[in-house]
SEVO-52215 format. One record per atom (N, C-alpha, C): x, y, z; residue in one letter. Coordinates in steps of 0.05 Angstrom, whole numbers, padded with zeros to 5 digits, always signed. Atoms other than C-alpha are relative to their C-alpha. Example, Ala and Ser with C-alpha at 12.3 -4.5 7.8 and 13.67 -1.06 7.14 Angstrom:
<selums>
+00018-00024+00000A +00246-00090+00156A +00018+00024+00000A -00016-00024-00001S +00273-00021+00143S -00015+00022+00014S 
</selums>
This chain:
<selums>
-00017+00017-00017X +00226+00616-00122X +00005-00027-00013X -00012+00026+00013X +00219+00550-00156X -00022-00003-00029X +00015-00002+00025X +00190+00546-00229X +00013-00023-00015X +00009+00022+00008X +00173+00487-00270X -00004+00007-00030X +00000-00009+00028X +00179+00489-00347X -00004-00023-00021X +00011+00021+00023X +00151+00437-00401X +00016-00018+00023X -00017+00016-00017X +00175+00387-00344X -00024-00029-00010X +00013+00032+00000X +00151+00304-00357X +00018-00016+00000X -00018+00020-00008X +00169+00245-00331X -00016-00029-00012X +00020+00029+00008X +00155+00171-00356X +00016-00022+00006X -00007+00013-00016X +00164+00115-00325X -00013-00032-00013X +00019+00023+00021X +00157+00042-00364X -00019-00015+00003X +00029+00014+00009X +00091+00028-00388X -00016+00023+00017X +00008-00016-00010X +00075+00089-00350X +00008+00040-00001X -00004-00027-00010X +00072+00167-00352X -00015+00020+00022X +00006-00021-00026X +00072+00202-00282X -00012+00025-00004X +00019-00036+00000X +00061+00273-00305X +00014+00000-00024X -00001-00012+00028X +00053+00303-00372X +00004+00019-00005X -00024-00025+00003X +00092+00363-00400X -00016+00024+00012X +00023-00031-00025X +00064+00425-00339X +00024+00013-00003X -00017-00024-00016X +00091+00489-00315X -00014+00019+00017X +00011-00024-00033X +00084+00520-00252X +00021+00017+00011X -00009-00017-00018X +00104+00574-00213X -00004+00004+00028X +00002+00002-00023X +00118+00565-00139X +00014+00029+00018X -00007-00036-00015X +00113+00647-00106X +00011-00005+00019X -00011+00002-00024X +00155+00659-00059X -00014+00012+00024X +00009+00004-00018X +00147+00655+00007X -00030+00002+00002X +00024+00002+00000X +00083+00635+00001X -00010-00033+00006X -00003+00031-00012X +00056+00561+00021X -00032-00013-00032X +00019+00020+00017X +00033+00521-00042X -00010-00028+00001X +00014+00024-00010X -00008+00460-00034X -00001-00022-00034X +00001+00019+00019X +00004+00404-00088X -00033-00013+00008X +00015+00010-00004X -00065+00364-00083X -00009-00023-00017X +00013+00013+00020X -00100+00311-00118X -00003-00030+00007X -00002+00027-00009X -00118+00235-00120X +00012-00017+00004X -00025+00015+00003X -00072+00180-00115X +00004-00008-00028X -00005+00006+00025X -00038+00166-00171X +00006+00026-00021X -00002-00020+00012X -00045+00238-00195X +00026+00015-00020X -00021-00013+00006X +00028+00250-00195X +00017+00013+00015X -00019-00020-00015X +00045+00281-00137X +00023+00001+00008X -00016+00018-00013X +00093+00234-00103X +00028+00013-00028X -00024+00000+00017X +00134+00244-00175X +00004+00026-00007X -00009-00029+00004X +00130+00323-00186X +00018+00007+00029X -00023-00006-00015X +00164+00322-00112X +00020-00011-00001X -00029+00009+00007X +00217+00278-00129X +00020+00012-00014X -00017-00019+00027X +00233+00321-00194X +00009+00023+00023X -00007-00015-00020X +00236+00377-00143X +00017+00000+00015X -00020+00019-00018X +00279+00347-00099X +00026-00013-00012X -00020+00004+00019X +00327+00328-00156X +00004-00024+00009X -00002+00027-00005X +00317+00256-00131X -00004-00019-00029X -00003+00024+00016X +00296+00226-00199X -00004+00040-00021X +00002-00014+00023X +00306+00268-00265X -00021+00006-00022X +00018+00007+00024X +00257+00293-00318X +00014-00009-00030X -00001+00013+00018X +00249+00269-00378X +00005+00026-00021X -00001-00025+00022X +00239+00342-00417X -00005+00029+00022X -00004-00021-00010X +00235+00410-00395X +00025+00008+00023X -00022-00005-00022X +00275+00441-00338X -00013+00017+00034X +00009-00009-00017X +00266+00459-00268X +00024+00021+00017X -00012-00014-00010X +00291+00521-00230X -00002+00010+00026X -00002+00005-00018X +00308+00529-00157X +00009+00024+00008X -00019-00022-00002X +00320+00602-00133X +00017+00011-00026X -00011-00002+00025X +00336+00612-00205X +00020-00005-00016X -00025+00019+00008X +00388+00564-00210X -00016-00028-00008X +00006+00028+00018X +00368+00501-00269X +00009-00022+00025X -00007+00034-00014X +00374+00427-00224X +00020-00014-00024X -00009+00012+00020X +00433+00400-00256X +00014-00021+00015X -00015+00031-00021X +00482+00335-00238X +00020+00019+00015X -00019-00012-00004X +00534+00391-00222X -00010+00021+00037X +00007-00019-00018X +00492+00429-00167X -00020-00017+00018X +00022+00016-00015X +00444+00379-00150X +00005+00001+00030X -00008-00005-00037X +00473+00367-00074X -00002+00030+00011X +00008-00030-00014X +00478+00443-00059X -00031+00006-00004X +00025-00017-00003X +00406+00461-00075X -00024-00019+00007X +00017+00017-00023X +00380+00398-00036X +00005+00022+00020X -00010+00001-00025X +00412+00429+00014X -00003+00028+00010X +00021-00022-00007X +00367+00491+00006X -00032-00005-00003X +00024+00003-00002X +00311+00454+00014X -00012-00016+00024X +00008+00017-00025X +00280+00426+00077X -00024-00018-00007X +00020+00025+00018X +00243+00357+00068X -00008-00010+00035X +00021+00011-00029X +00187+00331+00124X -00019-00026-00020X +00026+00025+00009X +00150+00263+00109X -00010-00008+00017X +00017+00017-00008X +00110+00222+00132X +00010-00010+00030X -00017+00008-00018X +00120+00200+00212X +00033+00014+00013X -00016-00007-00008X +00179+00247+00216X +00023-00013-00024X -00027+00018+00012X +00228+00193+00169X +00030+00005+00019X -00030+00004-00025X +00279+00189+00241X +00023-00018-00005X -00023+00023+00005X +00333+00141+00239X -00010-00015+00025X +00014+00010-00033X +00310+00093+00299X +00022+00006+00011X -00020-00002-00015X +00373+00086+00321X +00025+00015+00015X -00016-00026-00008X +00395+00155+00334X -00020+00016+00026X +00027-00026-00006X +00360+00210+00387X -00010+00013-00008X +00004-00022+00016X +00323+00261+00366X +00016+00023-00007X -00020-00015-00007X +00377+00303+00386X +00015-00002-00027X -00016+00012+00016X +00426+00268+00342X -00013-00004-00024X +00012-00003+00033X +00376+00265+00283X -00006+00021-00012X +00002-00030+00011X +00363+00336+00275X +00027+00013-00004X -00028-00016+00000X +00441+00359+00283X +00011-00025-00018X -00014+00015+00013X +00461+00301+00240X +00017+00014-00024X -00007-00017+00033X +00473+00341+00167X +00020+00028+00015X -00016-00025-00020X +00495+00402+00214X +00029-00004+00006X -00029+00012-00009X +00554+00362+00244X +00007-00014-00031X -00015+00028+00026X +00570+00318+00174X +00007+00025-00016X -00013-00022+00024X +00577+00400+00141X +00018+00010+00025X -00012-00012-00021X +00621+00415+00207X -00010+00032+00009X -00007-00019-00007X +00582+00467+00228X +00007+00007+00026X -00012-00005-00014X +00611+00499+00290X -00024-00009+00027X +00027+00017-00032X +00571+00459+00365X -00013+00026-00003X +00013-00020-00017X +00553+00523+00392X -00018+00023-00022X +00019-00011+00019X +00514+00547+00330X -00024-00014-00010X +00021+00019-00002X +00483+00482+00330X -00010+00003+00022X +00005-00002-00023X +00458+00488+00397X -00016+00030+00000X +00019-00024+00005X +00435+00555+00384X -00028+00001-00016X +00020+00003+00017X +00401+00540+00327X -00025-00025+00008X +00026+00016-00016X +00358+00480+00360X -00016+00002+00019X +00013-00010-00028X +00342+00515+00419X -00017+00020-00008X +00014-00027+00017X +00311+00573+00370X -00025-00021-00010X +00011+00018+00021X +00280+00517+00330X -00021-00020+00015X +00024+00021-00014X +00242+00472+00394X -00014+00026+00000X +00014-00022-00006X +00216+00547+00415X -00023-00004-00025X +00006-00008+00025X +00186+00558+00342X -00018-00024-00001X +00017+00022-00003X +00157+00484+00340X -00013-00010+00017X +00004-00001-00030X +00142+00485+00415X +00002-00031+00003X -00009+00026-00011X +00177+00424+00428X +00013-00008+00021X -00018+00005-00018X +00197+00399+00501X +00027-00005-00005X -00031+00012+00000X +00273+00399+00506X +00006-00021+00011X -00001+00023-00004X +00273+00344+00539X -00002-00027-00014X +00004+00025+00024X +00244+00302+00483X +00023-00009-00020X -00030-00002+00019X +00313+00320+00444X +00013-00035+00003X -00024+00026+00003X +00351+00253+00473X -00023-00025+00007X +00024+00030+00010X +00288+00206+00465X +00014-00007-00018X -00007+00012+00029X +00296+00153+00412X -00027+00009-00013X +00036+00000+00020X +00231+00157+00354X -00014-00017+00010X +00011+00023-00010X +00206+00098+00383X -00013+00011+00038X +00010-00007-00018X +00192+00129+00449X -00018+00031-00001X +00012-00024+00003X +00164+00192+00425X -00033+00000-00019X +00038+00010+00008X +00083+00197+00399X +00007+00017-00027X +00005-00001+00030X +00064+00207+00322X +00008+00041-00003X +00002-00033-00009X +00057+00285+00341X +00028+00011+00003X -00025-00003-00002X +00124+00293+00369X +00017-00004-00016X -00022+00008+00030X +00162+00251+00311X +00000+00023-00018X -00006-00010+00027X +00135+00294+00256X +00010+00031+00018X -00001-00018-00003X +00145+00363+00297X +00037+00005+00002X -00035+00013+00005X +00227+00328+00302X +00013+00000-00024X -00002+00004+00029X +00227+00314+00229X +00001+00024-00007X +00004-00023+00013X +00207+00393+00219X +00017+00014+00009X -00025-00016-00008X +00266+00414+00262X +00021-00015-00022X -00021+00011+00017X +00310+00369+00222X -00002+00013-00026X +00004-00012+00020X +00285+00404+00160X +00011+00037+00000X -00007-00030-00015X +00302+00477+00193X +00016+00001+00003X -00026+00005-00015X +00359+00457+00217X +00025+00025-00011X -00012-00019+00028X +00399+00494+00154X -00008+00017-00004X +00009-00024-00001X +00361+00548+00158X -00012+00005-00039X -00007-00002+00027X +00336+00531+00073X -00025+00021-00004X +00027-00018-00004X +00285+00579+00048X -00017-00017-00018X +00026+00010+00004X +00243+00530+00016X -00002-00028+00015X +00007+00019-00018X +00208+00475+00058X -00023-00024-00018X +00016+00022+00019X +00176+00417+00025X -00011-00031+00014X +00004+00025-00016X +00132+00373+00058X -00022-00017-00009X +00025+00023+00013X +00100+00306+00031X -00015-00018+00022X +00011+00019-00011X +00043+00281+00064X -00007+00000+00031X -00009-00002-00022X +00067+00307+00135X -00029-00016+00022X +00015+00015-00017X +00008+00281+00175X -00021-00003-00009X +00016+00014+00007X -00027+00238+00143X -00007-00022+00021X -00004+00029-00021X -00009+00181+00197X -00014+00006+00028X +00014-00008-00026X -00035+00220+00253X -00028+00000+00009X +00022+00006-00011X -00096+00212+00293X -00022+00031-00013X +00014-00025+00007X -00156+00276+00282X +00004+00020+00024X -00012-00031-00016X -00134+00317+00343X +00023+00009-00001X -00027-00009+00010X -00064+00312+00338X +00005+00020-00029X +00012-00013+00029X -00076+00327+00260X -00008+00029-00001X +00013-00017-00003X -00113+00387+00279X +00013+00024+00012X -00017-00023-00013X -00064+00419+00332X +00029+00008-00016X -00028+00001+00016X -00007+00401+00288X -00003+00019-00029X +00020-00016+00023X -00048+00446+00228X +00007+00024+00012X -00012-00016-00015X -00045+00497+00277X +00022+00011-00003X -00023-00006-00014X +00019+00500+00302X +00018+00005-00030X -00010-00013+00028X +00044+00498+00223X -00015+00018-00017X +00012-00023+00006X +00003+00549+00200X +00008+00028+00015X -00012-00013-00020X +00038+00592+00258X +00021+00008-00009X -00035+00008-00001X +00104+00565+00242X +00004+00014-00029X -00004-00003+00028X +00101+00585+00168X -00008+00026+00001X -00006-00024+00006X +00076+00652+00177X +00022+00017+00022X -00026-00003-00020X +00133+00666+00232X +00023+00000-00024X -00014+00006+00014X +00182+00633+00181X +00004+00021-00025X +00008-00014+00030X +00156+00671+00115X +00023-00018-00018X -00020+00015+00027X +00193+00614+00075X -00020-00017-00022X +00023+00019+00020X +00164+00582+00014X -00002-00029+00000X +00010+00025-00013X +00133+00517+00033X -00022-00008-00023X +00014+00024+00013X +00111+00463-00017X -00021-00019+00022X +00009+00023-00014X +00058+00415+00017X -00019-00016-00012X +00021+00018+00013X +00027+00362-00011X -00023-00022+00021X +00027+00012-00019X -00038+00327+00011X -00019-00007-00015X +00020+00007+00018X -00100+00291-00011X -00025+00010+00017X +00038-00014-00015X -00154+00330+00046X +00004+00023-00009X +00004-00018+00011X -00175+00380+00017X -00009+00031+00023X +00004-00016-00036X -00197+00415+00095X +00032+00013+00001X -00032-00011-00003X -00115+00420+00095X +00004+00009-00012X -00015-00007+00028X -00098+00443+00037X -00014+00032-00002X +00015-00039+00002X -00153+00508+00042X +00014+00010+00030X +00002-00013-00028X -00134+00518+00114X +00034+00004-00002X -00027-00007-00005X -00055+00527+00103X +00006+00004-00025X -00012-00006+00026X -00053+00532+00031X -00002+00034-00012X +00011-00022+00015X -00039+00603-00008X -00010+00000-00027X +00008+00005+00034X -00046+00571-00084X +00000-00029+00016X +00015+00033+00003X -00078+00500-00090X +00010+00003-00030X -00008+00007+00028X -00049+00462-00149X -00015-00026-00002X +00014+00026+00003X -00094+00402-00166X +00005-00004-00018X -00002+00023+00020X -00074+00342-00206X -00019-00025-00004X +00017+00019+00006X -00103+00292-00241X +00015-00017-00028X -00008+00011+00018X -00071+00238-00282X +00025+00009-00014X -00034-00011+00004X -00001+00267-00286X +00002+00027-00022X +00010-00012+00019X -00037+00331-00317X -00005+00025+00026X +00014-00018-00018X -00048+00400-00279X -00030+00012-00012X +00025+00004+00012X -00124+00401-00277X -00002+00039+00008X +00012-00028-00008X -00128+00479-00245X +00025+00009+00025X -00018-00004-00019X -00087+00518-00200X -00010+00042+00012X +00016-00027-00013X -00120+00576-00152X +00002-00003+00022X +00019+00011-00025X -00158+00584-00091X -00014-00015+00011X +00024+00009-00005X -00201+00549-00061X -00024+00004-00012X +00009-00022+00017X -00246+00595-00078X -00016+00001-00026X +00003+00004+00042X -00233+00598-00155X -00005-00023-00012X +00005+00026+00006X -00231+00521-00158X -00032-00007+00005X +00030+00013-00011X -00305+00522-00119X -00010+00018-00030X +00028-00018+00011X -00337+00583-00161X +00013-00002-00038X -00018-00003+00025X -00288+00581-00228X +00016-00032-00011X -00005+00022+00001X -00278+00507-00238X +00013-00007-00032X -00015+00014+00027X -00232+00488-00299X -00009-00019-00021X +00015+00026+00010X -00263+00429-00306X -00016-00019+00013X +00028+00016-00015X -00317+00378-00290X +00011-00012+00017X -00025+00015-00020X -00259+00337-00251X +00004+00019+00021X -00012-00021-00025X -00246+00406-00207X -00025-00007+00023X +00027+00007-00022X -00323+00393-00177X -00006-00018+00012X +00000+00035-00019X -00320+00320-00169X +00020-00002+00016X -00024+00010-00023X -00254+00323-00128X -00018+00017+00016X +00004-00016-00020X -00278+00381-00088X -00019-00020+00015X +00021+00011-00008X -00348+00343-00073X +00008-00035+00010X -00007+00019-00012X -00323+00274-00061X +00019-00001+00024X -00011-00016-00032X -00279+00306+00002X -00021-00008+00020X +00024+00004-00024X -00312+00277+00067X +00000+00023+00014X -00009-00028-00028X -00329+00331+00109X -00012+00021-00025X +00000-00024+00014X -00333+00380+00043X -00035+00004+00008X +00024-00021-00008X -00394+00431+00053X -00003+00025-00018X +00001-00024+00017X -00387+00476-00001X +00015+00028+00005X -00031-00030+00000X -00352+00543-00008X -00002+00012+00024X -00013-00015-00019X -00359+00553+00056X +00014-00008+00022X -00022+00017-00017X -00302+00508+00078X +00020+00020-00002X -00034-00009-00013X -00232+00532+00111X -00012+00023+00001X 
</selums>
């Protein structure tokens, strides 16, 4: 689905990530991971055809990211951050059908399609003509994940998604996307630095370290098959971690 080839980026007086290649299976839900700083933030950008590499090439449904295509194969990709990223000054309503209505697609398919899409996220309809500002941390990002659906893309890419949230919210919201994704069967990027999330919704774990892929497995394979001395110290500095017999 999306494959990664001698890809690096550098950035002055700095290199983000150093020449990797990965393979992201389809429909399957891969988990970027790693410390801050790692790199992650900039291998989804490359992804995202938001900032360019420097060498290699990246492929999208097996179409290269070029300046010529860039816009269409955003626009097979559904993006969830942090808080939802709403517009304040729109409803929710109006922020999920926004891209929908700006490609004219036809009301009554929009309408279809959001009413399919609260079901799926189990989102009160009512919440639709809230602003973001009246709606709770929980609600925003579950808004943000319709807005990402909306287009129906088959890959889903989400940085960070609830980091901001409280530990029950956090927890049901784990849930309810772990649900949603095997319902979906679309290939879903997610990046994260708990390592609890990342076993409990992830099918491959990719861990970084210093703009470098340190290992890329299971859980599992990273606990019992460790790459490197760096694979044991992330695992173990994890609050909460308990040994291999987490997620």
């Amino acid at each position: 689905m999306i494959q990664l080839r001698g890809v690096s980026k550098t950035f002055p007086g700095h290199t983000a990530l150093y020449p990797l290649t990965l393979t992201v299976p389809a429909g399957k839900v891969t988990v970027i991971i790693g410390p801050s700083g790692s790199g992650k933030s900039t291998l989804i950008r490359l992804i995202l055809g938001l900032i360019d590499a420097d060498t290699g090439e990246i492929r999208i449904l097996g179409d290269p990211i070029t300046a010529a295509n860039r816009r269409e194969l955003r626009l097979r990709i559904g993006y969830v951050v942090q808080d939802g990223g709403l517009f304040p000054h729109m409803t929710a309503r109006e922020n999920v059908t926004l891209v929908s209505r700006l490609l004219r697609r036809h009301p009554k398919a929009i309408v279809e399609r959001l009413t399919e899409l609260t079901r799926i996220v189990q989102l009160p309809v009512e919440l639709l003509d809230r602003y973001p500002a009246q709606l709770s941390g929980g609600q925003r990002q579950r808004i943000g994940l319709i807005r990402a659906l909306m287009l129906d893309p088959p890959v889903l890419l989400l940085d960070e998604p609830m980091a901001a949230l409280d530990p029950l919210v956090r927890a049901d919201l784990q849930t309810d996307l772990k649900a949603i994704f095997r319902e979906l069967g679309k290939t879903v990027i997610l990046v994260t630095h708990d390592l609890g999330e990342a076993a409990y919704l992830g099918d491959q774990l990719v861990l970084l370290n210093e703009g470098r892929i340190v290992q890329v497995g299971t859980l599992s394979e990273l606990e019992q098959q460790p790459a490197d001395p760096f694979v044991t110290r992330f695992l173990q500095a994890q609050r909460g971690y308990s040994g291999p017999s987490i997620g």
